[in-house]
C-alpha positions as CSV (number, residue, x, y, z in Angstrom):
1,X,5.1,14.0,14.8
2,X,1.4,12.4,14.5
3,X,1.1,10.2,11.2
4,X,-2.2,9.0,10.3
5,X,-2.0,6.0,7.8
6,X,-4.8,4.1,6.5
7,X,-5.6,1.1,4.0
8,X,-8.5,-0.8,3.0
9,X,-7.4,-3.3,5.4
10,X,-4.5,-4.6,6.8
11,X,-2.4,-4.5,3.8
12,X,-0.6,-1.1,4.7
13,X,0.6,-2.4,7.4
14,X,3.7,-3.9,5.5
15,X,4.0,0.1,4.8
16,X,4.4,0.5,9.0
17,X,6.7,-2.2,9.2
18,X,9.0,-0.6,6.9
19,X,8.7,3.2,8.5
20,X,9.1,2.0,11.8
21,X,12.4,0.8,10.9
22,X,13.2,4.6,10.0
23,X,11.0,6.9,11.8
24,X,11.2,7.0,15.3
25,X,9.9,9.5,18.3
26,X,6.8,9.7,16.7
27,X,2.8,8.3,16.9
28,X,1.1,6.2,13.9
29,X,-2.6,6.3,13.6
30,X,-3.0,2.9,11.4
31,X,-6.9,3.0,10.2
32,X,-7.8,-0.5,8.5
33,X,-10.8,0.5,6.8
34,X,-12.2,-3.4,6.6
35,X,-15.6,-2.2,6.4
36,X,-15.3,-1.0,2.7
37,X,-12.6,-3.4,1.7
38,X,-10.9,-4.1,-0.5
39,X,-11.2,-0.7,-2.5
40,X,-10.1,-2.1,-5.6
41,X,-13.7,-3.2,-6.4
42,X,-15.3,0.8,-5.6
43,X,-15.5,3.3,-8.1
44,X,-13.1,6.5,-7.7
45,X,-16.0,8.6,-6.4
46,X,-16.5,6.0,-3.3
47,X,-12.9,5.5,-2.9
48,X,-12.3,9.4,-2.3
49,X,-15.5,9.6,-0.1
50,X,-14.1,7.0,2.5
51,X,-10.2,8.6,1.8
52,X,-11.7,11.9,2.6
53,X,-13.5,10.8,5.3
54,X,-10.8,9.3,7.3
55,X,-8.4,11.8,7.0
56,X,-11.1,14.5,8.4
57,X,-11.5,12.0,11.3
58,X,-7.8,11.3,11.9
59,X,-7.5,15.1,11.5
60,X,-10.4,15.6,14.4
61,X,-9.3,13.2,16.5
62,X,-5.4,12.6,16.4
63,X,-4.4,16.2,15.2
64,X,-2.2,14.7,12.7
65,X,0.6,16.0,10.7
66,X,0.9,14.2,8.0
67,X,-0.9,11.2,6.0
68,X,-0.3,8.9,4.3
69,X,-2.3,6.4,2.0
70,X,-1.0,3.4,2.1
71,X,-2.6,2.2,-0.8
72,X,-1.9,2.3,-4.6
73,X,-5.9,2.3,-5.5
74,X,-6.8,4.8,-3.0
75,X,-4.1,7.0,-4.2
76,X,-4.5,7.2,-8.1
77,X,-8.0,8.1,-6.6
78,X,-8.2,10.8,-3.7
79,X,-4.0,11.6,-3.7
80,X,-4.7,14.5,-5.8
81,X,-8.0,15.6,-3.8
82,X,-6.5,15.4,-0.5
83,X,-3.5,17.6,-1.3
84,X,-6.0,20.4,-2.5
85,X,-8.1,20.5,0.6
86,X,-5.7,20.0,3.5
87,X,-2.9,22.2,1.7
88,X,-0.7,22.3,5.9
89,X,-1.2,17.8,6.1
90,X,1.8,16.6,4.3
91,X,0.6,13.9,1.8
92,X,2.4,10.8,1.3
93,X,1.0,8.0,-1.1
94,X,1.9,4.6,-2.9
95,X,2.6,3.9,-6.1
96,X,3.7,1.0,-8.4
97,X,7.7,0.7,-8.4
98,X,7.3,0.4,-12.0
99,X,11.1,3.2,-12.2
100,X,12.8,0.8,-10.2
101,X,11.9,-1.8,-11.5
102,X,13.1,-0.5,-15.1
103,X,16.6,0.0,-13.6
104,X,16.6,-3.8,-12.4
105,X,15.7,-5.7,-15.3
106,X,17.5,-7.3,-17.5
107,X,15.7,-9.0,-19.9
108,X,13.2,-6.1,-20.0
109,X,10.2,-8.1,-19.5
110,X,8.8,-6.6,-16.3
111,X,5.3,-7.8,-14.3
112,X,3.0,-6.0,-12.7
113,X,0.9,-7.3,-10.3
114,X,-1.8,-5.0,-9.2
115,X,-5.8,-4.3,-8.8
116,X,-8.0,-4.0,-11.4
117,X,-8.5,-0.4,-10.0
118,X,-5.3,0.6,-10.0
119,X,-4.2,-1.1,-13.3
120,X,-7.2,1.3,-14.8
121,X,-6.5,4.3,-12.7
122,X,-5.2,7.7,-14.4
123,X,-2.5,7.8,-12.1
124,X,-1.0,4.7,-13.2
125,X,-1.5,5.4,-16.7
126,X,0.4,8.4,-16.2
127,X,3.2,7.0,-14.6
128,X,3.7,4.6,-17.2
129,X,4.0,7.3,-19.9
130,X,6.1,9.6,-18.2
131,X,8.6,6.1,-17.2
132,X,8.5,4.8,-20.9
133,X,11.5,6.7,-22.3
134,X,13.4,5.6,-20.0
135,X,14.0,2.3,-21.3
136,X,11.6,0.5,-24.0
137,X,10.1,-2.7,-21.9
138,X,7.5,-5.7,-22.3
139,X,5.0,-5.3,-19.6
140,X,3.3,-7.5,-18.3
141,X,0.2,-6.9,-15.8
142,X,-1.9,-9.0,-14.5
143,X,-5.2,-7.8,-12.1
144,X,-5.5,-9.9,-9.0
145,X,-9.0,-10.2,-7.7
146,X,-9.5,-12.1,-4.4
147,X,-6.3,-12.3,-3.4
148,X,-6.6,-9.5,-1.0
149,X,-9.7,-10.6,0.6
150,X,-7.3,-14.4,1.2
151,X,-4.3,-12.3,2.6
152,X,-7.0,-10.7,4.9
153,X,-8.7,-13.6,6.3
154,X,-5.0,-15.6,6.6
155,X,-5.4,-17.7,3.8
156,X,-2.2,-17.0,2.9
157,X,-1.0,-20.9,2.5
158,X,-4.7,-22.0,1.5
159,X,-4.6,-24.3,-1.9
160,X,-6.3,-21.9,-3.8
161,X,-4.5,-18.8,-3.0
162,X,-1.5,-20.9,-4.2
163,X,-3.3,-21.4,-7.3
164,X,-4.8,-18.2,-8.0
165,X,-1.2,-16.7,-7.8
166,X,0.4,-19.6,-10.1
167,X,-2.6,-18.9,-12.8
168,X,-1.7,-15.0,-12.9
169,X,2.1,-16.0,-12.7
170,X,2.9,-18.6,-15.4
171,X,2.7,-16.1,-18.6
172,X,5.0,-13.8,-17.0
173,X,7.5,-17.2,-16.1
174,X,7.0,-18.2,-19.7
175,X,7.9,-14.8,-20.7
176,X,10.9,-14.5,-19.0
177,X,9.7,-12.3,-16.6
178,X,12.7,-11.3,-14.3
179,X,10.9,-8.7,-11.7
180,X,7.8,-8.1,-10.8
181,X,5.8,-4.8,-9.3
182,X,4.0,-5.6,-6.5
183,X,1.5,-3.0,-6.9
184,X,-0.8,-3.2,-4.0
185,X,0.5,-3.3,0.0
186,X,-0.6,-6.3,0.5
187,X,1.3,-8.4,-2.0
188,X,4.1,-8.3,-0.2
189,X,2.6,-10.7,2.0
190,X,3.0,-13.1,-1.0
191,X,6.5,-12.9,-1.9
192,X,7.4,-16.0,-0.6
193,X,4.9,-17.9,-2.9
194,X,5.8,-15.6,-5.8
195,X,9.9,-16.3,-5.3
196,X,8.8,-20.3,-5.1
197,X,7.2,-20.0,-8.3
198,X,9.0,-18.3,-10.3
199,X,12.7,-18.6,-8.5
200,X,15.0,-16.7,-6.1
201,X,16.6,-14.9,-8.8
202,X,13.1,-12.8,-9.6
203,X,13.1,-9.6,-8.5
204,X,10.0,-8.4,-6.1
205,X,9.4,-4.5,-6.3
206,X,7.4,-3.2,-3.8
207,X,7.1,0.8,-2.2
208,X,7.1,0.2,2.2
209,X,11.2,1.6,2.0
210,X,10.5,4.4,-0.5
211,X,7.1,5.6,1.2
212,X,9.3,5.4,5.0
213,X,12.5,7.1,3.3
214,X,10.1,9.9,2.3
215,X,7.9,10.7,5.6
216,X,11.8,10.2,6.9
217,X,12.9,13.3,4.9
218,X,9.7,15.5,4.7
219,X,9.0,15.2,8.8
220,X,12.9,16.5,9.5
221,X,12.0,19.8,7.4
222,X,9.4,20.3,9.5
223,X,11.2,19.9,12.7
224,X,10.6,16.5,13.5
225,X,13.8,15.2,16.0
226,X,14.0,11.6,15.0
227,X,14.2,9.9,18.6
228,X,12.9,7.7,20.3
229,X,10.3,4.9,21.0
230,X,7.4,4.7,18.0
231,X,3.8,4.1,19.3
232,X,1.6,2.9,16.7
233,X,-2.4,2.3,17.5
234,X,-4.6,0.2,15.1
235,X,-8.0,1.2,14.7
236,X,-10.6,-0.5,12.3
237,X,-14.0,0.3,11.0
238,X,-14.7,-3.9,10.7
239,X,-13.4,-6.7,12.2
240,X,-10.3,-7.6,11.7
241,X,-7.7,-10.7,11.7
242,X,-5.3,-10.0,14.7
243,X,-3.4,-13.4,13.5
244,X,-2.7,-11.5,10.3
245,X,-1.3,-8.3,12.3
246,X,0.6,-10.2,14.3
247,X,2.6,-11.8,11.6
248,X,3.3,-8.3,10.5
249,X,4.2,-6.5,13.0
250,X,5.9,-7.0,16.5
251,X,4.8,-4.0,18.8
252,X,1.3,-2.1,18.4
253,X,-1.9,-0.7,20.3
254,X,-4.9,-1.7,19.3
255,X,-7.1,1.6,19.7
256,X,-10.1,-0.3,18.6
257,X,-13.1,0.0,16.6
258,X,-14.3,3.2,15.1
259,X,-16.8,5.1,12.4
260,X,-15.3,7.4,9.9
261,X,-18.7,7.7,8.2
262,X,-20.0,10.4,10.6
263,X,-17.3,12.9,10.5
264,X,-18.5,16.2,8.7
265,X,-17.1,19.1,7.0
């Protein structure tokens, strides 16, 4: 089976890592659209145009099966769009492990850690209305600009990354925050700073399993054999860090640079 998967940027690749523990005999299509990153600053409308546009140009060019955003902010925004117009493309996206992560906690004060865009988005909203009878919570969320524009360039140890995140994570430690939602793909990339601050007993929610467990499931109803060597190609509309990929994953292509922009109807 083809699977296209994109991101703003490199983020989503944590979301590979994860399926290619699961998914095998297959071809990825990993589009880091670093041109228009990081999404969580664009308005839904611009957010849908790029989503729409690179799944018409993996569709063109890569005759893929299935897609999936690996994204939580370009999926409250074009998941719903995308579905509609390519009804045969199975549809995977991301969301915030906020059900989960009402099952683990135990004092019931739960973080979120997410953009400003998904934070806002309708999607998210939703999900947190249909999850509150579950089990009556304190939330706690917390937008997080620049830190995916550090995790992109490698600044992942850099002073002020360190600070950003201890600025955003004190309340919640105060609190007695005891798991956090780590609602954007490129947070993961963090844990290890979070878990410093805040202690190895805190409890870091994040989708890459959940997303791989699904295309998993949904690719064997459609015949998929799961077998075999996984090739995964990385293309990108922008530069991008090859450091950063490399600390994410062990075994890629890169298929180069592209333009998404240009692909019509």
């Amino acid at each position: 089976m083809k699977v296209g998967i994109f991101d703003s940027g490199l983020g989503g690749l944590t979301v590979v890592k994860e399926i290619s523990k699961l998914f095998k005999g297959g071809e990825i299509f990993y589009i880091a659209d670093t041109e228009y990153a990081p999404y969580g600053e664009k308005s839904k409308d611009e957010i849908l145009e790029h989503s729409l546009s690179i799944t018409k140009y993996l569709i063109k060019n890569h005759n893929i099966e299935a897609l999936i955003i690996a994204c939580n902010t370009a999926t409250s925004a074009a998941v719903k769009e995308l579905r509609m117009e390519f009804k045969d493309l199975i549809v995977i996206g991301t969301e915030p492990g906020i059900k989960p992560a009402i099952t683990m906690t135990k004092s019931n004060n739960v973080g979120v850690l997410a953009t400003s865009a998904t934070l806002k988005g309708q999607k998210y909203q939703t999900l947190l209305n249909d999850l509150a009878i579950l089990k009556e919570i304190r939330l706690f969320e917390q937008a997080c600009p620049g830190l995916v524009e550090k995790i992109e360039n490698g600044m992942i140890e850099d002073n002020k990354t360190h600070e950003m995140l201890k600025s955003w994570l004190e309340p919640m430690k105060k609190s007695g925050v005891d798991t956090i939602v780590l609602g954007c793909t490129h947070y993961p990339l963090v844990s290890d700073i979070i878990k410093d601050y805040m202690g190895k007993d805190i409890n870091l929610i994040e989708t890459g399993f959940a997303i791989a467990k699904r295309l998993e499931d949904l690719s064997s109803k459609k015949g998929h054999i799961n077998e075999g060597d996984l090739d995964i190609k990385l293309y990108y509309t922008k530069d991008i860090n090859l450091n950063m990929v490399n600390l994410i994953l062990d075994k890629y292509t890169i298929g180069g640079k592209i333009k998404v922009r240009d692909i019509n109807g």
